[in-house]
Structures are given as C-alpha cells and as structure tokens.
Backbone as JSON Lines, residues from 0, in Angstrom:
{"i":0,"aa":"X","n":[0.84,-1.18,0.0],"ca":[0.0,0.0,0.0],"c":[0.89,1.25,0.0]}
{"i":1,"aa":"X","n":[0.13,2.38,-0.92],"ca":[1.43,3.66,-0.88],"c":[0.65,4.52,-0.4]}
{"i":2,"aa":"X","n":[0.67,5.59,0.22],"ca":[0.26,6.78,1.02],"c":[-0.78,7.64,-0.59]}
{"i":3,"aa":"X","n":[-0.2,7.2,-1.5],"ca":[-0.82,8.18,-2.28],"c":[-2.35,6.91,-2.55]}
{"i":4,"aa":"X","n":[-2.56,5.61,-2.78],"ca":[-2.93,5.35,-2.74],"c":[-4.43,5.54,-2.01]}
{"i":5,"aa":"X","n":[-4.5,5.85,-1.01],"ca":[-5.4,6.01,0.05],"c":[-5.55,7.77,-0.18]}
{"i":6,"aa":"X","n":[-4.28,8.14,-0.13],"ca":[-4.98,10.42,-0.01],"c":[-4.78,11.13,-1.79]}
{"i":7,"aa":"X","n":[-5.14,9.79,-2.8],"ca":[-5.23,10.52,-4.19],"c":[-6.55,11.15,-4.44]}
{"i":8,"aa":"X","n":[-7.12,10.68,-3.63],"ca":[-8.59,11.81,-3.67],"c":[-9.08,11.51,-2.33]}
{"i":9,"aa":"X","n":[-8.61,12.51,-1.16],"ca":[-9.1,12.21,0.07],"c":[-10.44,12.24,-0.03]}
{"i":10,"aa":"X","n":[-11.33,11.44,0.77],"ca":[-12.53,11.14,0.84],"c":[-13.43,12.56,1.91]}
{"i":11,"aa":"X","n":[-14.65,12.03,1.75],"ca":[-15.35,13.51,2.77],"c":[-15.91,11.96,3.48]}
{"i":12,"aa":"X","n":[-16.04,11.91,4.73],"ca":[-16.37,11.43,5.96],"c":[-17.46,12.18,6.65]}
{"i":13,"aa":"X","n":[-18.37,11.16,7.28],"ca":[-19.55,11.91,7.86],"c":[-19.48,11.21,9.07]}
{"i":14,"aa":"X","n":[-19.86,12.15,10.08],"ca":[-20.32,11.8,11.63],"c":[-21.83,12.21,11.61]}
{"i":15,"aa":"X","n":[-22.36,11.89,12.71],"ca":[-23.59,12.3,13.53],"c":[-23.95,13.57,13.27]}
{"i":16,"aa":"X","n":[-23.05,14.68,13.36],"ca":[-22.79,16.01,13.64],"c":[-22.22,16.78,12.56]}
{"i":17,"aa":"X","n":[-20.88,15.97,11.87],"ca":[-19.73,16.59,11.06],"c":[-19.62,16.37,9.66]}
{"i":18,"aa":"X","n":[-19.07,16.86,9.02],"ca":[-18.37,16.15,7.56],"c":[-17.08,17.0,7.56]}
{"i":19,"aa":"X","n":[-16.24,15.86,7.77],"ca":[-15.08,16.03,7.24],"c":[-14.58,15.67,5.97]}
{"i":20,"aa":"X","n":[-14.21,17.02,5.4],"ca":[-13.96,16.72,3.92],"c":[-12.91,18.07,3.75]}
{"i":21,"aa":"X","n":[-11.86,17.96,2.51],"ca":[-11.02,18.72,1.95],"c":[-11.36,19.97,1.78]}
{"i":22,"aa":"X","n":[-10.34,21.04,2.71],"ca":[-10.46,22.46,2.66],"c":[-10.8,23.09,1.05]}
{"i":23,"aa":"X","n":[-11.38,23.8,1.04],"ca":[-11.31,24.86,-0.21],"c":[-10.68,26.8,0.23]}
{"i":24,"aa":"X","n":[-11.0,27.02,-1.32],"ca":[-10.69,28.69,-0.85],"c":[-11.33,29.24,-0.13]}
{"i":25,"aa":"X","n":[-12.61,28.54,-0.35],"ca":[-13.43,29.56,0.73],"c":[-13.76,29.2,1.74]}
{"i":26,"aa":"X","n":[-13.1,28.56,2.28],"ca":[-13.04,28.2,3.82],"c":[-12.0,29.52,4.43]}
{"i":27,"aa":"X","n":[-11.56,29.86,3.97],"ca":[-10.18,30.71,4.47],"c":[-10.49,31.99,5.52]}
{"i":28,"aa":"X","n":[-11.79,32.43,5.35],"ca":[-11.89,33.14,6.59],"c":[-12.79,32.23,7.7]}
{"i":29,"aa":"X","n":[-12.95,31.2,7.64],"ca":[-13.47,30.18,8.65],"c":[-11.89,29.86,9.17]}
{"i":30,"aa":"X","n":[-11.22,29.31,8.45],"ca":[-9.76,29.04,9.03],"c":[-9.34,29.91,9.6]}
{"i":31,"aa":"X","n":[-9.07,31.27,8.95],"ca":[-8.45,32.58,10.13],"c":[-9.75,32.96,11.34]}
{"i":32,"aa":"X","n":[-10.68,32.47,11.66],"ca":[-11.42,32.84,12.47],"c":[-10.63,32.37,13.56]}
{"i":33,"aa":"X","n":[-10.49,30.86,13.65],"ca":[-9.71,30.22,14.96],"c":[-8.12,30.37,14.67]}
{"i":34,"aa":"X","n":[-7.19,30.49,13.78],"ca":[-6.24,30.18,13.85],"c":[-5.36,31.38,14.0]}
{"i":35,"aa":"X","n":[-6.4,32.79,14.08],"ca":[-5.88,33.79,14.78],"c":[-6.33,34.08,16.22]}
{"i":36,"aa":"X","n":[-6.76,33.25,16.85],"ca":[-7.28,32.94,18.27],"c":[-6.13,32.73,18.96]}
{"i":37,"aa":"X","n":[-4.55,33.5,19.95],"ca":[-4.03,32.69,20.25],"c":[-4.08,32.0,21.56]}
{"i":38,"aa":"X","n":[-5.72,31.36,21.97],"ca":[-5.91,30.57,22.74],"c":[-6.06,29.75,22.11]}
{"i":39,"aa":"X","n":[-6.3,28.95,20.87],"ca":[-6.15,27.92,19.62],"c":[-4.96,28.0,19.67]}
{"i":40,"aa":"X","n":[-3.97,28.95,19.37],"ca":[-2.78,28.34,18.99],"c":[-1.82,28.14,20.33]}
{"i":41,"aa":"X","n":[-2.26,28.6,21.49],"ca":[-1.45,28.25,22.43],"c":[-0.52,27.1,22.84]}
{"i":42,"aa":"X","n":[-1.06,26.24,22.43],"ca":[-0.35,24.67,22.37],"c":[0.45,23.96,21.25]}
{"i":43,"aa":"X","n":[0.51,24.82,20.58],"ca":[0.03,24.49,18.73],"c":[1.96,25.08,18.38]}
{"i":44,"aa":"X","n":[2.74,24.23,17.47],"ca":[3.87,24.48,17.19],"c":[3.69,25.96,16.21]}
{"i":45,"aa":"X","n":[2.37,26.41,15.99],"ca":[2.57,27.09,15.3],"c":[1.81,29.3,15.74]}
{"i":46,"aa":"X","n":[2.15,29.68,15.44],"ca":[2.09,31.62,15.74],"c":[0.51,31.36,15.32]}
{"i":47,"aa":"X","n":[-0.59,32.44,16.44],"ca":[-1.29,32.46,15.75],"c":[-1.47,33.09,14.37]}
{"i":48,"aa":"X","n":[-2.15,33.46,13.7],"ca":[-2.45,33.92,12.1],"c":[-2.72,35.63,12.38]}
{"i":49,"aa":"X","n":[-1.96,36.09,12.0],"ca":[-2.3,37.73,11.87],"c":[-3.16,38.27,11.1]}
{"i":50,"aa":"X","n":[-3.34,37.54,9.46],"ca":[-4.02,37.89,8.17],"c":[-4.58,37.29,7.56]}
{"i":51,"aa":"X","n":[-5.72,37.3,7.28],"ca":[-6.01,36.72,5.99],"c":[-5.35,35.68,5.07]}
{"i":52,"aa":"X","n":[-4.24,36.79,4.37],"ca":[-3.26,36.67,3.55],"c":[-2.29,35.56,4.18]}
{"i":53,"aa":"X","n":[-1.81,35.19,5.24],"ca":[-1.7,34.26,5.88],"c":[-2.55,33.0,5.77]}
{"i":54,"aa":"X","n":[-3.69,32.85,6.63],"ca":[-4.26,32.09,6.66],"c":[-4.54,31.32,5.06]}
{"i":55,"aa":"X","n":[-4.74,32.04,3.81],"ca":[-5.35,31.51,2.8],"c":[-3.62,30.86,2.2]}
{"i":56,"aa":"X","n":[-2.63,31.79,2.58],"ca":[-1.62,30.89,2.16],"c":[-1.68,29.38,3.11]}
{"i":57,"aa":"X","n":[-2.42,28.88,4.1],"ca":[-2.07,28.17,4.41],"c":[-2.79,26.88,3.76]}
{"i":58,"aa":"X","n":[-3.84,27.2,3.35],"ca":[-5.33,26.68,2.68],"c":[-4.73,26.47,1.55]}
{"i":59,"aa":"X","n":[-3.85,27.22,0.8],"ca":[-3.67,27.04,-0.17],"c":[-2.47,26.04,-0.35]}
{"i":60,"aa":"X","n":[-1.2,25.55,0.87],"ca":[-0.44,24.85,0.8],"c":[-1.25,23.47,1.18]}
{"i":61,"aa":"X","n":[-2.47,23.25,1.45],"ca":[-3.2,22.21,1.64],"c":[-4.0,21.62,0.41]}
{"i":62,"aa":"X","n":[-4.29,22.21,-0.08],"ca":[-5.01,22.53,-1.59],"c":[-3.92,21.46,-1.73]}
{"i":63,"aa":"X","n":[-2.57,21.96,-2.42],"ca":[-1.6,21.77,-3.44],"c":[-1.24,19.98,-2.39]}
{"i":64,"aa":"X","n":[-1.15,19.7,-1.08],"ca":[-1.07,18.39,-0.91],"c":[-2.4,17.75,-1.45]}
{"i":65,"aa":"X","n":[-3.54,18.06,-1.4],"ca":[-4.49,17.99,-2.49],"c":[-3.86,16.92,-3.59]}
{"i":66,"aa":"X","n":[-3.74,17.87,-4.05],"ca":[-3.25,17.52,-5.64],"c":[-1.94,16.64,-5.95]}
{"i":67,"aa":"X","n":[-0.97,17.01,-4.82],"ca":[-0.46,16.18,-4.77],"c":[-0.33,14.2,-4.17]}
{"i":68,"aa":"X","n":[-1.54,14.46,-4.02],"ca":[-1.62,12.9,-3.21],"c":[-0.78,12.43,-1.62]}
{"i":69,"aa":"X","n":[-0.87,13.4,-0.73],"ca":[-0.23,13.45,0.21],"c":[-0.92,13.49,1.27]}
{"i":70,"aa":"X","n":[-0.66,13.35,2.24],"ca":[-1.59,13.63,3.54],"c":[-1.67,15.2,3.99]}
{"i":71,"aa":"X","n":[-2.61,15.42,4.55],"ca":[-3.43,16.61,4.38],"c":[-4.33,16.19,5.11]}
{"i":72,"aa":"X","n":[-4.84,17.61,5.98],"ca":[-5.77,17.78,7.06],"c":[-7.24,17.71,6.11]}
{"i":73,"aa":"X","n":[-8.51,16.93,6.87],"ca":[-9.72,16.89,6.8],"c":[-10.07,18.76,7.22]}
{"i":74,"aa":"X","n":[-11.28,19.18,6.66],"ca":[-11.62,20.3,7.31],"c":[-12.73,19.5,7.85]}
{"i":75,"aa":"X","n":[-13.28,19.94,9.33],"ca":[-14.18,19.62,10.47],"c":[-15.34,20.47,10.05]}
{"i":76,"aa":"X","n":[-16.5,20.24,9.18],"ca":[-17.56,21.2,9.11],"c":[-18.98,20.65,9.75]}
{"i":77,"aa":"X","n":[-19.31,21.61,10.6],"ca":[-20.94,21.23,11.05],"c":[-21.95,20.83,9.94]}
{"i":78,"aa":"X","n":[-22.65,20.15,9.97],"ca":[-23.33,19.7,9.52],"c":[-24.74,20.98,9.67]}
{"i":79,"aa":"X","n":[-24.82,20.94,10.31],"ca":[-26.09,21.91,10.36],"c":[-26.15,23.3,9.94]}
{"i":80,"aa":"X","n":[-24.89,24.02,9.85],"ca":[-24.93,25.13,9.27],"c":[-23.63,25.32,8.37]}
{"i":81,"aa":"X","n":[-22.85,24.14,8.2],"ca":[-21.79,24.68,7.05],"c":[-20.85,25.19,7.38]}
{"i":82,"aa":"X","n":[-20.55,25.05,8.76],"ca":[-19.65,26.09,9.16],"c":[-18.47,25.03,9.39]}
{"i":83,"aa":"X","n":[-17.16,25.81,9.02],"ca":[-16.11,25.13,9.18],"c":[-15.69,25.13,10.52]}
{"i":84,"aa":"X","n":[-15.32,24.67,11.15],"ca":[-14.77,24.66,12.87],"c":[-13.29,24.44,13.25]}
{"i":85,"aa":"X","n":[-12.47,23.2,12.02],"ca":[-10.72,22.94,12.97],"c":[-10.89,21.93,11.75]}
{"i":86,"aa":"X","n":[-10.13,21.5,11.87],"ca":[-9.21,20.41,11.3],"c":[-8.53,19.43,11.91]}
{"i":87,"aa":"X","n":[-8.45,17.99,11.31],"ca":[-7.85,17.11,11.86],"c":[-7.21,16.21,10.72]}
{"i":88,"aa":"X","n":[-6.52,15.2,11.08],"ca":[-5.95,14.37,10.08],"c":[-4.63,13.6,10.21]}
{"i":89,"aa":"X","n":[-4.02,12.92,9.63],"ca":[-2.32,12.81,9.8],"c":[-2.11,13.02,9.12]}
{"i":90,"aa":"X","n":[-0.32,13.42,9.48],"ca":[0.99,14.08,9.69],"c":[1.4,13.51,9.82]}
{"i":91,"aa":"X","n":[1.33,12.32,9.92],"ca":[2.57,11.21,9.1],"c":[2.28,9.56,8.88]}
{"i":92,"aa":"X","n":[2.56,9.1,7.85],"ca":[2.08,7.38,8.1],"c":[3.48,6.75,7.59]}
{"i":93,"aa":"X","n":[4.15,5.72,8.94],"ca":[5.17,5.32,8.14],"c":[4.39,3.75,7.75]}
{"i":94,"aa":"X","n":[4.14,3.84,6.36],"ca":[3.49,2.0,5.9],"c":[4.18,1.01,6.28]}
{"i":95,"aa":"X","n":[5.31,0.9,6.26],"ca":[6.05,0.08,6.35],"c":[6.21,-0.87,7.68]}
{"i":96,"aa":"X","n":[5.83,0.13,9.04],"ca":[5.43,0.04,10.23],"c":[4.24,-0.11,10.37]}
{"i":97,"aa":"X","n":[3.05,0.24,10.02],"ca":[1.72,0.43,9.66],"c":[1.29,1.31,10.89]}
{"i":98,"aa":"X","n":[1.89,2.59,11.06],"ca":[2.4,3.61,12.18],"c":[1.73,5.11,11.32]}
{"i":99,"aa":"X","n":[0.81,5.6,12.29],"ca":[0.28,7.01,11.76],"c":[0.21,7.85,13.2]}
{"i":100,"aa":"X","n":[0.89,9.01,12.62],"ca":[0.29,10.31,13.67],"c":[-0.59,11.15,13.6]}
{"i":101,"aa":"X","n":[-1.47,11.55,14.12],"ca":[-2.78,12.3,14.06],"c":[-2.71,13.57,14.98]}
{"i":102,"aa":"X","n":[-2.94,14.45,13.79],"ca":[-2.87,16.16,14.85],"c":[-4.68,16.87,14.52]}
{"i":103,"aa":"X","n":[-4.55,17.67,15.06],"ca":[-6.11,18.31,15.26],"c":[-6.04,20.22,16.03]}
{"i":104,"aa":"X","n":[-7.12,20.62,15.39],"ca":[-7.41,21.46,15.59],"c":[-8.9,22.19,16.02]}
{"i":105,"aa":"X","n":[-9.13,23.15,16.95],"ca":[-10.7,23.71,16.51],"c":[-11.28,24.89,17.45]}
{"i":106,"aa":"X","n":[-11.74,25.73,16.56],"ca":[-12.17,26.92,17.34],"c":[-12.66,26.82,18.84]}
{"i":107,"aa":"X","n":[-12.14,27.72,19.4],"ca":[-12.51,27.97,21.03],"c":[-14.02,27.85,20.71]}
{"i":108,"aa":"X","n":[-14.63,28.77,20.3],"ca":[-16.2,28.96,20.09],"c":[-16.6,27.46,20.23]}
{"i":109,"aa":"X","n":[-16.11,26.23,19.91],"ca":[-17.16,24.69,19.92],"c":[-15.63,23.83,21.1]}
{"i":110,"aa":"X","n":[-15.49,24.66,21.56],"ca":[-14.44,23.1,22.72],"c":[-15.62,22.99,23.73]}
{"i":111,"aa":"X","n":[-15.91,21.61,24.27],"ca":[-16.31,21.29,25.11],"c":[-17.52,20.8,24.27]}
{"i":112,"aa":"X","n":[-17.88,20.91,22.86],"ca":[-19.2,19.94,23.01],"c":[-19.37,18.77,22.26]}
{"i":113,"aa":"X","n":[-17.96,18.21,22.34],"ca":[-18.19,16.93,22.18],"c":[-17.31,16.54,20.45]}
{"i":114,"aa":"X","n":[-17.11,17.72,19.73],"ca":[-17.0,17.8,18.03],"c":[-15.58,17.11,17.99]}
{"i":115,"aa":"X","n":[-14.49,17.42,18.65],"ca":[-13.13,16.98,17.9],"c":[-13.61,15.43,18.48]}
{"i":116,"aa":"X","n":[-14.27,14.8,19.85],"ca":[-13.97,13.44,20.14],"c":[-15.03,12.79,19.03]}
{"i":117,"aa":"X","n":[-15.43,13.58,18.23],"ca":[-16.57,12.66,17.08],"c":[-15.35,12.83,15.63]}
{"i":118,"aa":"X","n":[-14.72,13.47,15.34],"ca":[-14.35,13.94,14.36],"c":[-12.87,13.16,14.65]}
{"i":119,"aa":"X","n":[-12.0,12.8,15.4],"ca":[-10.84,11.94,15.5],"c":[-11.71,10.62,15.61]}
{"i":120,"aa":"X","n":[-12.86,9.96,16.46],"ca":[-13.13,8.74,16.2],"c":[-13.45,8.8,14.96]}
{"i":121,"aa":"X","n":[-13.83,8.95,13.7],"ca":[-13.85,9.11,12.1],"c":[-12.47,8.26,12.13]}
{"i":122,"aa":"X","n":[-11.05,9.66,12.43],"ca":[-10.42,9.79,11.56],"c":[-9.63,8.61,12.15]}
{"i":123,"aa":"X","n":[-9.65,8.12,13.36],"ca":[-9.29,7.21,13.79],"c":[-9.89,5.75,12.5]}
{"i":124,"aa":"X","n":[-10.76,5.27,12.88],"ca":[-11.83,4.56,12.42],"c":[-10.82,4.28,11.04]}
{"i":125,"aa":"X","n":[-11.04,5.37,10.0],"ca":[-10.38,5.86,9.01],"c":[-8.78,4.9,8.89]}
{"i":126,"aa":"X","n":[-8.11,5.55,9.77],"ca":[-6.85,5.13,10.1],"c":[-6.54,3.44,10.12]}
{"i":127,"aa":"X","n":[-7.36,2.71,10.95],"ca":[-7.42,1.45,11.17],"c":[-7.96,0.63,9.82]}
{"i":128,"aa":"X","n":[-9.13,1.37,9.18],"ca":[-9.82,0.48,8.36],"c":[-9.19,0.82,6.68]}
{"i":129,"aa":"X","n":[-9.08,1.86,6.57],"ca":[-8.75,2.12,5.18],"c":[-7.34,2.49,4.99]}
{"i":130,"aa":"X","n":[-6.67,2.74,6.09],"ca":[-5.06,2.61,6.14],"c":[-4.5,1.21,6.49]}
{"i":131,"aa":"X","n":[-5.33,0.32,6.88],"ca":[-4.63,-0.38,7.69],"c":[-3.43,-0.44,8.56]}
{"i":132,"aa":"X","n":[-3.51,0.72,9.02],"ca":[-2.92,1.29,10.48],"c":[-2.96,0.19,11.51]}
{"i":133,"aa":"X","n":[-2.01,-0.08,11.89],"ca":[-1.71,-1.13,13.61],"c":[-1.55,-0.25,14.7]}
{"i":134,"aa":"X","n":[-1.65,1.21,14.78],"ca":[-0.67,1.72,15.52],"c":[-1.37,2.76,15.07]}
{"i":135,"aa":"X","n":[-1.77,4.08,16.07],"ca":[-2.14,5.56,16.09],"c":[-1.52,6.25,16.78]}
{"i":136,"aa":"X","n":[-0.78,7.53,16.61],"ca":[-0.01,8.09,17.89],"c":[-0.47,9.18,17.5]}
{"i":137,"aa":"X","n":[-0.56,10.29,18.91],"ca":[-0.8,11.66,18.89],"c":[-0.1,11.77,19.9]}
{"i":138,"aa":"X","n":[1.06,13.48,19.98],"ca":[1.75,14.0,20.86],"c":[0.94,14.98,21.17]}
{"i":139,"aa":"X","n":[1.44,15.68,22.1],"ca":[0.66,17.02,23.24],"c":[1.63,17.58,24.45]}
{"i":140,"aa":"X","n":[1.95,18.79,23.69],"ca":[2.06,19.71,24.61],"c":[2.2,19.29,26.32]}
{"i":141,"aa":"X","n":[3.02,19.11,27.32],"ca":[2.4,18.47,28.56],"c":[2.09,19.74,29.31]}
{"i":142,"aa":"X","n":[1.72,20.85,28.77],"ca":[0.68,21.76,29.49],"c":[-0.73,22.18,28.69]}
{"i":143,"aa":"X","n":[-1.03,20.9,28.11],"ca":[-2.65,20.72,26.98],"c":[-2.99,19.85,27.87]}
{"i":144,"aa":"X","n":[-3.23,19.9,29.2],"ca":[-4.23,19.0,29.77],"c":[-5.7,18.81,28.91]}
{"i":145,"aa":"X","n":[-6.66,19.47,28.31],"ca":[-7.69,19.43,27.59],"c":[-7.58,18.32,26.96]}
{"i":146,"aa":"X","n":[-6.72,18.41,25.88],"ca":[-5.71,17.89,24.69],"c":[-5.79,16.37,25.11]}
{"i":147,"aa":"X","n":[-4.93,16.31,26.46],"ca":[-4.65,14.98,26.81],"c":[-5.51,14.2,27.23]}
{"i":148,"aa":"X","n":[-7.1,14.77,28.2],"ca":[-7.89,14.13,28.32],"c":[-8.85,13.85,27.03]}
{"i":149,"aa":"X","n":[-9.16,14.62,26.09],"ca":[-9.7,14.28,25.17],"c":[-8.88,12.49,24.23]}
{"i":150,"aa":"X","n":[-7.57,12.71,24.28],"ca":[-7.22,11.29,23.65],"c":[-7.03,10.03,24.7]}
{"i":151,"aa":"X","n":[-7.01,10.44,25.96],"ca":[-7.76,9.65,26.75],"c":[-9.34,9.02,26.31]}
{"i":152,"aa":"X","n":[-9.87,10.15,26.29],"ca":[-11.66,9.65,26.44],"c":[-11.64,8.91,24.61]}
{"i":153,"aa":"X","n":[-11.13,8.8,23.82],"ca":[-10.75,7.9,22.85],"c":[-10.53,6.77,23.27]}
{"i":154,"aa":"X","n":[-9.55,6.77,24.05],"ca":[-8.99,5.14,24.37],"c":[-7.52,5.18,23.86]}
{"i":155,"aa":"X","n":[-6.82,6.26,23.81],"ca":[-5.52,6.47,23.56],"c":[-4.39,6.1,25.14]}
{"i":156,"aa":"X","n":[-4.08,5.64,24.95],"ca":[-3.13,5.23,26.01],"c":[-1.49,6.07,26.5]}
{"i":157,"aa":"X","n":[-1.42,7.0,27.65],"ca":[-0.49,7.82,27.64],"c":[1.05,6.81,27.8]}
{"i":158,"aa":"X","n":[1.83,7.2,27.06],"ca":[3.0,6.31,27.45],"c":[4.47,7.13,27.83]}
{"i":159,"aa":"X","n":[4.24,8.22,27.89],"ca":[5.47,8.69,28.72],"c":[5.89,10.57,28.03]}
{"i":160,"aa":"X","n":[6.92,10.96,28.09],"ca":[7.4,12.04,27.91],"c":[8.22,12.32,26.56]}
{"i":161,"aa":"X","n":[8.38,12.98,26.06],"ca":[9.61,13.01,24.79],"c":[9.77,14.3,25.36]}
{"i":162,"aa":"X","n":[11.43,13.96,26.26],"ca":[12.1,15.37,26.89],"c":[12.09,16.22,25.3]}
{"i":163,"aa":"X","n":[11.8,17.7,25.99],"ca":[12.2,18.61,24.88],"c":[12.22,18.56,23.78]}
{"i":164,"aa":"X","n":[11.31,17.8,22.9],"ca":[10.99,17.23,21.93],"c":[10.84,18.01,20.44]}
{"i":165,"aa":"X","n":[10.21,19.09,20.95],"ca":[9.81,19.88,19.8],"c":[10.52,21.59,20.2]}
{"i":166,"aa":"X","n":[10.89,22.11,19.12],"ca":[11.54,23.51,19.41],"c":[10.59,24.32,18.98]}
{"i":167,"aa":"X","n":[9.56,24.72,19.33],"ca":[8.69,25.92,18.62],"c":[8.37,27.24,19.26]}
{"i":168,"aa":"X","n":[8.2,28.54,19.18],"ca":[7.98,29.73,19.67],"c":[9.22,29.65,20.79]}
{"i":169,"aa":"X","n":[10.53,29.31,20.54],"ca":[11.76,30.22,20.74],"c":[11.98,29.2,21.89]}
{"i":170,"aa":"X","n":[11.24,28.3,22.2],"ca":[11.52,27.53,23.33],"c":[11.29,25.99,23.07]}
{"i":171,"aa":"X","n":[12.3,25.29,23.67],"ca":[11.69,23.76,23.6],"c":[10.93,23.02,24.26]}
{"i":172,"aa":"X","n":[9.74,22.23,23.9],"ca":[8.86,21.82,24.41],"c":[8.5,20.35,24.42]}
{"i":173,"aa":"X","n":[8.55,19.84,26.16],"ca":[8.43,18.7,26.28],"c":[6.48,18.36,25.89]}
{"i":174,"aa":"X","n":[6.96,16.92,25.17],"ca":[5.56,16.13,24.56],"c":[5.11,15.33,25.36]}
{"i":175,"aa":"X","n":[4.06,14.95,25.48],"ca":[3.86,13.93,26.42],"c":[3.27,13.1,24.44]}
{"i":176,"aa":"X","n":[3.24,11.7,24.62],"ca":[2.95,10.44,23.46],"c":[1.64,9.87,23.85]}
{"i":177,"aa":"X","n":[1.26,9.67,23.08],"ca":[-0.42,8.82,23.35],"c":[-0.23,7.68,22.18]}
{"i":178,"aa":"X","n":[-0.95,6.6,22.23],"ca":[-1.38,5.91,21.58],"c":[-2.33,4.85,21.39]}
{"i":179,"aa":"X","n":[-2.78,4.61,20.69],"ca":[-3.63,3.37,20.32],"c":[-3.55,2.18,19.44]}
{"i":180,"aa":"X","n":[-3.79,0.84,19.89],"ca":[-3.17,0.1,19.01],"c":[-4.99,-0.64,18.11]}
{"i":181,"aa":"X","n":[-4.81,-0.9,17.2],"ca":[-5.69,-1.95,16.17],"c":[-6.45,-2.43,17.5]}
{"i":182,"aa":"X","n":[-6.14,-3.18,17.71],"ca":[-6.9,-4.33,19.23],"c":[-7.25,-3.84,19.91]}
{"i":183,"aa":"X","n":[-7.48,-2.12,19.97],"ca":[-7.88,-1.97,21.15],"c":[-9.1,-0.68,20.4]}
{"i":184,"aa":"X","n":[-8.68,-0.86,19.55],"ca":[-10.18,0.08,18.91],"c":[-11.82,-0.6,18.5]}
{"i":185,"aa":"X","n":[-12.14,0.16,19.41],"ca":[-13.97,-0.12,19.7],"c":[-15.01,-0.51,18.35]}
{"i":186,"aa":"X","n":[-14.07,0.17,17.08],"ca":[-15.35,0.76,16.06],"c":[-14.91,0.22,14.64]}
C-alpha cells in the first residue's frame, strides 16, 4: 500500500454532527477565524495567524497536498450550518510500520461539546480500516491538559514524555505520546 494510494482523492467522511472533507478557498476566513485565536494556537507548534493573507496561504499549501496525493488535514464542518470549525488528520504514516500520527485542531467557540472526540473517532476509524494502520499516535504539549484528556476519552493510552521534543515559539517543548493500538479500537 502507498500513502498516495489512500490520499489521491481524500474522501469527505460523515459523523452524527460533522463532515469532514477537503479544505477549499473559501473556507479561508473560517480558518483565520480560529487560527488567529491565540488561545487555539497556544499549544500548537505554530504563531497564531495575523491575516487573511496568511491564513489563505495556508489553505492554499493544503489545496496543493491535495493535488499532490499526500496527507493533508480533513476540514471539520458542522453539519447543520456549514460552518467550518478545525481540522484534523495525519501528519505522518510510516506503511512500512503500519504507524500514523494524528494532529487536530478547533475553534474555542465549539471546545467542550463533544465535536473533535466525534471527528478523530472518524479519523481514527479511518486510520485502522482504510489505512490499515496497527498503531495511532498523537503527541501534546504536557501543558494541553484538555488535549490529553480528550485522547484519553478515545482510548488512547499515555505512554510517557519526549524530553524537549519539539523547538517551537523560541523555546523547547516537552511532549507527552499517546497511543492506540488496532486491538484496542472499539469501532
């Protein structure tokens, strides 16, 4: 199996609530809504978004994994009004291992009601059945308590620290590792 195989035309996915399906242009001021929030980006390797012009460059480097057959974030849209909310997806699958990492995102305005733990069980789901994934990992910040109980209430299993792991906003930052294996997914 090759990575392009599975993300040559990422699929749109439906929850209860969601459809996750591939960003467009005009999502781009739904994207800068949260991703200039920097209580969204607080945890997040990345600055919040100052512009527009920003944000749509970022939409637009997603687009182009698009097209390129690469992995690339799902956009998280409500179902009931169209509205885009965060993003989720992996950021990396090594096949060979049958090993994927899964990152996520989503406006302050919807934390707490329930949307990213419907929208990673998808992408989870996703991961296991149409990747044939053995293995799910997500890292976190170890001051994203939120973060960490949410891949808890998955069934992600915490397994320790990665000292100083990541260098982002001028400082290095220890990860705490989560994971989930095939055998232990519900769905």
């Amino acid at each position: 199996m090759k990575i392009e195989d599975i993300f040559c035309d990422l699929p749109t996915l439906a929850t209860n609530r969601l459809w996750l399906r591939k960003l467009a242009l005009s999502d781009t001021e739904d994207v800068f809504e949260y991703n200039s929030d920097p209580e969204v980006s607080r945890y997040m390797t990345w600055q919040a978004h100052h512009s527009l012009e920003e944000t749509r460059n970022f939409v637009e480097k997603t687009i182009d994994l698009y097209r390129n057959r690469s992995l690339a974030p799902w956009g998280i849209v409500r179902k009931e009004d169209a509205k885009l909310i965060g993003t989720c997806g992996y950021t990396s699958w090594e096949v060979a291992h049958a090993k994927g990492e899964i990152a996520y995102v989503l406006s302050r305005h919807f934390w707490g009601q329930g949307y990213m733990t419907e929208a990673l069980q998808e992408t989870i789901s996703f991961g296991f059945h149409r990747m044939a994934l053995n293995r799910i990992e997500a890292r976190v910040m170890m001051q994203n308590a939120a973060s960490a109980r949410l891949l808890e209430r998955l069934g992600m299993t915490p397994e320790g620290v990665l000292r100083k792991q990541i260098f982002a906003k001028g400082v290095y930052h220890d990860m705490q590792i989560f994971s989930i294996l095939r055998e232990e997914w519900k769905s």
